[in-house]
TORTORDO-581346 format. One record per residue (C-alpha): residue in three letters; x, z, y. Coordinates in nm, 3 decimals. Each point is the difference from the previous one (the first is absolute). Example, Ala and Ser with C-alpha at 12.3 -4.5 7.8 and 13.67 -1.06 7.14 Angstrom:
residues 2
<node><residu>ALA</residu><u>1.230</u><w>0.780</w><v>-0.450</v></node>
<node><residu>SER</residu><u>0.137</u><w>-0.066</w><v>0.344</v></node>
***
This chain:
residues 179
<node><residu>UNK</residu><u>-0.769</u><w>3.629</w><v>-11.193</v></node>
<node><residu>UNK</residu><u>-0.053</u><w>-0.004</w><v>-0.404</v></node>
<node><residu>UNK</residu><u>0.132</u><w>-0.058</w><v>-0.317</v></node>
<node><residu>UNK</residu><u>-0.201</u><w>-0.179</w><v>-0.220</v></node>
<node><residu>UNK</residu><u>-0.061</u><w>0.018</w><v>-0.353</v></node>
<node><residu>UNK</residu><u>0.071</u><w>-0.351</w><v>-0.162</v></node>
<node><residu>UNK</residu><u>-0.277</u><w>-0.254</w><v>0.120</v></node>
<node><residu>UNK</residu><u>0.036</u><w>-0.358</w><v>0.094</v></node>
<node><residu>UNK</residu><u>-0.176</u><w>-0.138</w><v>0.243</v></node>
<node><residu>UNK</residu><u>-0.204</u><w>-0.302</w><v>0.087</v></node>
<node><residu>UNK</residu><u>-0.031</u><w>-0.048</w><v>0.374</v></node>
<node><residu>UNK</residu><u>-0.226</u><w>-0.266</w><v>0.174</v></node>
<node><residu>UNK</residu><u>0.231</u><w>-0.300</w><v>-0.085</v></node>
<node><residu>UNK</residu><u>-0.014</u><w>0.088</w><v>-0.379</v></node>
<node><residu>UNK</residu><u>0.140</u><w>-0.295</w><v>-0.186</v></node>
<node><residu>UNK</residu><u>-0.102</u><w>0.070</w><v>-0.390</v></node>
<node><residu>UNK</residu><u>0.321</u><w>-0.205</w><v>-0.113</v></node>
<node><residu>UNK</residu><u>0.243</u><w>0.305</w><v>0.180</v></node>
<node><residu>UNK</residu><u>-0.125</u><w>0.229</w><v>-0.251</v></node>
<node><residu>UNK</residu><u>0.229</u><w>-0.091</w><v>-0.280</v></node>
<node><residu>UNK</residu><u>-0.160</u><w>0.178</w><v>-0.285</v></node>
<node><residu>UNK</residu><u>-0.389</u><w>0.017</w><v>-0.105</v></node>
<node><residu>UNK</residu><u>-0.186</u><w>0.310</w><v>0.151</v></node>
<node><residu>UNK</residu><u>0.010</u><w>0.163</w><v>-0.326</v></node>
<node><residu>UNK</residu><u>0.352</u><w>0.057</w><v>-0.024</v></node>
<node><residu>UNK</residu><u>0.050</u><w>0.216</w><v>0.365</v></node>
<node><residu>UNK</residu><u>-0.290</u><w>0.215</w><v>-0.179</v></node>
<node><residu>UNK</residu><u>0.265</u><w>0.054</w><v>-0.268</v></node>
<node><residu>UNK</residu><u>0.321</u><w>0.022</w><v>0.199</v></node>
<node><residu>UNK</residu><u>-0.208</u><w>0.282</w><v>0.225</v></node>
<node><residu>UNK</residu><u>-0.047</u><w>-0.200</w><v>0.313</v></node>
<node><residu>UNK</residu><u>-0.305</u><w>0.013</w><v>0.173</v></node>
<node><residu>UNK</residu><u>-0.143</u><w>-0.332</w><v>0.102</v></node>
<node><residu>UNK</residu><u>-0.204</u><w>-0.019</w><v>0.336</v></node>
<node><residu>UNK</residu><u>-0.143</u><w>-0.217</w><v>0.241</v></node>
<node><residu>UNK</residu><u>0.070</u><w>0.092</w><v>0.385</v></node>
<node><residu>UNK</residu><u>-0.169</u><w>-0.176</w><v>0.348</v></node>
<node><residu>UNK</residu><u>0.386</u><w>0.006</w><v>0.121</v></node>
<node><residu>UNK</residu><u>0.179</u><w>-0.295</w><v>0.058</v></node>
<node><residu>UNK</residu><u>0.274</u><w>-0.208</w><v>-0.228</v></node>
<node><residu>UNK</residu><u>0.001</u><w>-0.031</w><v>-0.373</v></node>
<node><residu>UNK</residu><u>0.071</u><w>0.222</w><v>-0.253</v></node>
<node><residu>UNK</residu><u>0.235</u><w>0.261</w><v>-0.018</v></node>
<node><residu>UNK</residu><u>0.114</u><w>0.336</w><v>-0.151</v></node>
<node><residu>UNK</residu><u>0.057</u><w>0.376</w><v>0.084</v></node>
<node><residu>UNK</residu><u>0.143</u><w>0.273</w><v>-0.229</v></node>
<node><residu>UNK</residu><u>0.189</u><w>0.316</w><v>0.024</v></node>
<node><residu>UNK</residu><u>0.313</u><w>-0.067</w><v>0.246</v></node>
<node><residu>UNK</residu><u>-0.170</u><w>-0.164</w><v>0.272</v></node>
<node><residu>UNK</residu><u>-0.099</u><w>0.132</w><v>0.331</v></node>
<node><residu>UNK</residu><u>-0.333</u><w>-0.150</w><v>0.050</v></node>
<node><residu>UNK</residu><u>-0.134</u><w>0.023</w><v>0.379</v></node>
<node><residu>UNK</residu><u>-0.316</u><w>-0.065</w><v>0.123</v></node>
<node><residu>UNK</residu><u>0.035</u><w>0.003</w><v>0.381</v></node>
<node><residu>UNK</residu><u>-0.364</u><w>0.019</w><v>0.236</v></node>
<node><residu>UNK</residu><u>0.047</u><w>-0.179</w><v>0.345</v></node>
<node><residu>UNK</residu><u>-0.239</u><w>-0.114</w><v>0.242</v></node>
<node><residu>UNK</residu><u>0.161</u><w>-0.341</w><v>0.035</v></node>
<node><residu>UNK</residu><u>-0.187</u><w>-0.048</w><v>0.262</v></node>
<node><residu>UNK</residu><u>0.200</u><w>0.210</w><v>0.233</v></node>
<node><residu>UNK</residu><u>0.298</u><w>-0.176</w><v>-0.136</v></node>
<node><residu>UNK</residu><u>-0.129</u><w>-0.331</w><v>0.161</v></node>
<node><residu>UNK</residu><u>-0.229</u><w>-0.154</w><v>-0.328</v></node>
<node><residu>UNK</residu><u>0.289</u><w>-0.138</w><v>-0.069</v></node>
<node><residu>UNK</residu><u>0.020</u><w>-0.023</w><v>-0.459</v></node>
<node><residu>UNK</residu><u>0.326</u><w>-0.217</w><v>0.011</v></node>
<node><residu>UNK</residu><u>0.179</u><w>0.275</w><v>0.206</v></node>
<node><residu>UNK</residu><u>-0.169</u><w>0.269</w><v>-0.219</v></node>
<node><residu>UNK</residu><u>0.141</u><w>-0.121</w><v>-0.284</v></node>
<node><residu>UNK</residu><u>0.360</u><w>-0.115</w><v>0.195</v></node>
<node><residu>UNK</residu><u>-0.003</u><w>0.399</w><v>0.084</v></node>
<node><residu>UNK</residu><u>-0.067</u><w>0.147</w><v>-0.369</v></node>
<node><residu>UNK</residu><u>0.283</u><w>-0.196</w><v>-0.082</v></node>
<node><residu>UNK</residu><u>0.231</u><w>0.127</w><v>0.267</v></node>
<node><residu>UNK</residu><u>-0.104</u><w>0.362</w><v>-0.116</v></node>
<node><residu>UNK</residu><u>0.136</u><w>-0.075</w><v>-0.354</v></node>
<node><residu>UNK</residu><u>0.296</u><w>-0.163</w><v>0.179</v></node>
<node><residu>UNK</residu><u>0.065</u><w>0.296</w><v>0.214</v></node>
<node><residu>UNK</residu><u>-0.055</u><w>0.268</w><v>-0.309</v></node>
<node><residu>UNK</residu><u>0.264</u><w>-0.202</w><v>-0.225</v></node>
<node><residu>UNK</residu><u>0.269</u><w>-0.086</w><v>0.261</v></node>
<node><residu>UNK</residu><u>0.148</u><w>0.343</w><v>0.020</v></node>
<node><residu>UNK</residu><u>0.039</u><w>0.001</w><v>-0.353</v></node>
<node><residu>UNK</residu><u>0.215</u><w>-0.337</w><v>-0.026</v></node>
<node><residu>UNK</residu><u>-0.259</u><w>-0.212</w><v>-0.142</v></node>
<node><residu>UNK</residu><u>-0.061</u><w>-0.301</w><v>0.236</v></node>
<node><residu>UNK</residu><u>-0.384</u><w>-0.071</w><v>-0.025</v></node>
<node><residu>UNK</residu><u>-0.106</u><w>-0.305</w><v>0.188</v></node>
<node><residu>UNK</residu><u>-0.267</u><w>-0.248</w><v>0.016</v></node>
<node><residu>UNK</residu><u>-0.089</u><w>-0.359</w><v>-0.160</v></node>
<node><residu>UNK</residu><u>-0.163</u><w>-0.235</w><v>0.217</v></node>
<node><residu>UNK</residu><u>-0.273</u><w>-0.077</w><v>-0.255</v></node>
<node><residu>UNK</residu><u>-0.022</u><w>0.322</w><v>-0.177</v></node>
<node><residu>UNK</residu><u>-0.137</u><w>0.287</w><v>0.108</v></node>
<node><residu>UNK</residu><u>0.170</u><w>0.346</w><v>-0.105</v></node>
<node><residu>UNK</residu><u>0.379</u><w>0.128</w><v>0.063</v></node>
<node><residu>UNK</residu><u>0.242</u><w>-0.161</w><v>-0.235</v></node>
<node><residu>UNK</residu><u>0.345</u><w>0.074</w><v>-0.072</v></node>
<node><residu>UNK</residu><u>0.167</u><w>-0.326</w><v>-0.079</v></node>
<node><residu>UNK</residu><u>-0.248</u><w>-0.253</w><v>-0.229</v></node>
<node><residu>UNK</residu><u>-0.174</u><w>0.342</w><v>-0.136</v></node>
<node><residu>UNK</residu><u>-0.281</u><w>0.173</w><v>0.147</v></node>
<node><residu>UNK</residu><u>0.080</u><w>0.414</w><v>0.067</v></node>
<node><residu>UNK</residu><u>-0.396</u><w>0.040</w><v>0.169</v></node>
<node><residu>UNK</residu><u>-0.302</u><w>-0.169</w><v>-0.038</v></node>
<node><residu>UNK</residu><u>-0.294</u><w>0.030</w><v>0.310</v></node>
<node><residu>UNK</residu><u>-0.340</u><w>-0.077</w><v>-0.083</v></node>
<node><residu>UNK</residu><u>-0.261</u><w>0.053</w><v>0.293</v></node>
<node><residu>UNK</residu><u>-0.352</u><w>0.009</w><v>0.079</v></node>
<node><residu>UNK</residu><u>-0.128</u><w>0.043</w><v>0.358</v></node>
<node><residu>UNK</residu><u>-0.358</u><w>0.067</w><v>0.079</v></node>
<node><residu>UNK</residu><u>-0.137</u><w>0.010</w><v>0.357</v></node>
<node><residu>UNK</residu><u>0.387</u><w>-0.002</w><v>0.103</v></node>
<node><residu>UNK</residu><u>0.096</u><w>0.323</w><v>-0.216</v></node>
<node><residu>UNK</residu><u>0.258</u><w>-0.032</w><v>-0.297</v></node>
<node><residu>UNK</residu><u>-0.010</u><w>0.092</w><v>-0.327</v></node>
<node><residu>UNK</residu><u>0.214</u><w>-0.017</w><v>-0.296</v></node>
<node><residu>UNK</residu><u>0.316</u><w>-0.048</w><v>0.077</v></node>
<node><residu>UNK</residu><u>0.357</u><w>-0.030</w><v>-0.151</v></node>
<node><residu>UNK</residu><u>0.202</u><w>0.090</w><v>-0.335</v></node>
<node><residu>UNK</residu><u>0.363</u><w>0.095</w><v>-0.015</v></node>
<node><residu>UNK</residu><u>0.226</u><w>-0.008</w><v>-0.311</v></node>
<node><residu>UNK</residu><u>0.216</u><w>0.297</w><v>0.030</v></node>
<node><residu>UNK</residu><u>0.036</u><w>0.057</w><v>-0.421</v></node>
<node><residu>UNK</residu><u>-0.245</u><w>-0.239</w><v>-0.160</v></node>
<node><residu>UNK</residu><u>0.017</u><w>-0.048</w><v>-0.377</v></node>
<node><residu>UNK</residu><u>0.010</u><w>-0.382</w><v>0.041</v></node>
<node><residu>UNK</residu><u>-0.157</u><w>-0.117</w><v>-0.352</v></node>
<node><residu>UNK</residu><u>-0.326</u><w>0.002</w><v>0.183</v></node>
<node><residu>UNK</residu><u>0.050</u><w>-0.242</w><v>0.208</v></node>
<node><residu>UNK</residu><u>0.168</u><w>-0.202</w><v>-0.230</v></node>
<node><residu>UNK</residu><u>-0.377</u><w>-0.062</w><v>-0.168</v></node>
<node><residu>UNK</residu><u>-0.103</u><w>-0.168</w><v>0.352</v></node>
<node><residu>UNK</residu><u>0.044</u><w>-0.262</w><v>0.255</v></node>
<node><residu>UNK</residu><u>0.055</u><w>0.286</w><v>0.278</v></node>
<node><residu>UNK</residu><u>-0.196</u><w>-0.083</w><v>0.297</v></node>
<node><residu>UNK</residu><u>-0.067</u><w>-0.335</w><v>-0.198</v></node>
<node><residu>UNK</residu><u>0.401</u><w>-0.093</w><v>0.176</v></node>
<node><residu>UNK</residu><u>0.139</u><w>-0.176</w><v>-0.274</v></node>
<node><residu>UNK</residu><u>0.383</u><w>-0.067</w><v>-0.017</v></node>
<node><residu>UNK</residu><u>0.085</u><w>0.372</w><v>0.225</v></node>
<node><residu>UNK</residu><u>0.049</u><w>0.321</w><v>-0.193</v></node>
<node><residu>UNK</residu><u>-0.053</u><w>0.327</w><v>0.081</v></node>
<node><residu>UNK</residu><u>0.254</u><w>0.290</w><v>0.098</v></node>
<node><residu>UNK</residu><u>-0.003</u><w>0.348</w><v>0.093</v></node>
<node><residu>UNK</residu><u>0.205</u><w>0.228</w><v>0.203</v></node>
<node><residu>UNK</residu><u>0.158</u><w>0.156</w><v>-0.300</v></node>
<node><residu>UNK</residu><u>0.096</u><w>-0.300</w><v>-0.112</v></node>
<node><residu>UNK</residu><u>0.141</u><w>-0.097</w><v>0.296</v></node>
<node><residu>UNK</residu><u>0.220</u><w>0.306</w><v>0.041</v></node>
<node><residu>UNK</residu><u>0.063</u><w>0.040</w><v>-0.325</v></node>
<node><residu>UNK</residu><u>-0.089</u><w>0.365</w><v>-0.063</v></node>
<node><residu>UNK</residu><u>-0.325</u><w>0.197</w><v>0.008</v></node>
<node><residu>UNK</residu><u>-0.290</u><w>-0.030</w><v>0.311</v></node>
<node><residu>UNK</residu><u>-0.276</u><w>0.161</w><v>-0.063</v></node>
<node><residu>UNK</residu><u>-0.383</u><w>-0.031</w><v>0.190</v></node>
<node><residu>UNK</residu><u>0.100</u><w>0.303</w><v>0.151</v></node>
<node><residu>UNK</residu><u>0.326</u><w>-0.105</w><v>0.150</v></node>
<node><residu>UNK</residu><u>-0.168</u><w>-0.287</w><v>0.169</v></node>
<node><residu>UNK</residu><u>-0.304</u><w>0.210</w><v>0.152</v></node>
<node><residu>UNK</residu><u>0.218</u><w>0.120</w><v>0.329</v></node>
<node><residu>UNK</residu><u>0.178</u><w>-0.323</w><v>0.050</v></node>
<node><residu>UNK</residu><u>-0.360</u><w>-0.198</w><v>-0.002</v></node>
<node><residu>UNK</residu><u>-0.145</u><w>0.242</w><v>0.254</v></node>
<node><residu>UNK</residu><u>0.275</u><w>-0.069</w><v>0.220</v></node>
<node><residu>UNK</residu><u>-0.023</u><w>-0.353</w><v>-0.049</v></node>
<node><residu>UNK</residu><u>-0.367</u><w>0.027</w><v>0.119</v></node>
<node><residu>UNK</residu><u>0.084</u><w>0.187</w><v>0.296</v></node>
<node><residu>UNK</residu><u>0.296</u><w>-0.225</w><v>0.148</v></node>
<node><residu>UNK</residu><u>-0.214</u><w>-0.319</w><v>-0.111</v></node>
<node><residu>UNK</residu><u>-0.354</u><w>0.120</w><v>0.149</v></node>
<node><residu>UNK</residu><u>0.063</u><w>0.328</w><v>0.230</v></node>
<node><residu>UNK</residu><u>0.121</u><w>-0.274</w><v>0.315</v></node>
<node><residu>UNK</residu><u>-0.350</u><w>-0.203</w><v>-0.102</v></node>
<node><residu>UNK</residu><u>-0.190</u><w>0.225</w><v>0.055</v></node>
<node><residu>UNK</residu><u>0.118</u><w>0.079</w><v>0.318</v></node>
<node><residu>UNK</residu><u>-0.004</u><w>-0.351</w><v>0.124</v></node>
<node><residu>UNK</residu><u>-0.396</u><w>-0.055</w><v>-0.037</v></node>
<node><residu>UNK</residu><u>-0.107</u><w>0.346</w><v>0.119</v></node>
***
């Protein structure tokens, strides 16, 4: 789990027309521009998200990538909840969204069935990033954060405890089912 300094960026599905600005002007806002072997399109990460990068051998999950992905969600899902935000899923968008607005992105990679990258929750974004992108190259869907949501201040810390949890209800009965 991380917080990143400002960087956008530009997974395997990179779409140069999401990038709203020329490449110059990130340099001068401070945002790092990179290119990533995850999946998806572009997006950002800053101070006030939780950034996780989980490592599973999908392959004693069952090789199964759709219910990988189906399960990252329901961690976010499960981490939120508690708090009173109601994350859920769209059918042809990958993430957690509250509403039409996206509260975590998930970008993966899996090599010889083990994950990498991962997922990126809002808990107290400064939103005029984003606002210089197509996030996740989704156009017409905003983006949210749990702060936002509740109205009052949730930091990357606050959200640390809640995710682990989240991981263990989602992938501790897993486990168990293909040892």
């Amino acid at each position: 789990m991380v917080e990143h300094d400002p960087v956008l960026t530009l997974g395997a599905d990179f779409h140069m027309e999401n990038l709203l600005h020329p490449l110059e002007f990130y340099e001068e806002q401070g945002i790092a521009v990179i290119t990533t072997d995850r999946g998806g399109d572009v997006t950002y990460h800053g101070p006030g998200q939780l950034v996780i990068y989980p490592i599973f051998d999908i392959a004693l999950l069952g090789k199964d990538l759709h219910k990988w992905m189906r399960n990252l969600e329901q961690v976010v899902i499960e981490a939120i909840g508690p708090f009173g935000v109601e994350g859920a899923r769209l059918p042809v968008n990958s993430g957690v969204w509250v509403g039409e607005n996206k509260i975590c992105a998930i970008g993966i990679k899996i090599r010889r069935w083990v994950s990498m990258h991962g997922l990126a929750l809002n808990c107290n974004v400064d939103f005029a990033p984003f606002e210089t992108i197509v996030p996740c190259g989704v156009r017409g869907h905003g983006v949210t954060s749990i702060s936002r949501e509740l109205n009052r201040e949730f930091s990357f810390e606050d959200a640390k405890e809640p995710i682990i949890r989240g991981f263990r209800t989602v992938f501790d009965p897993l486990v168990g089912e293909f040892n």
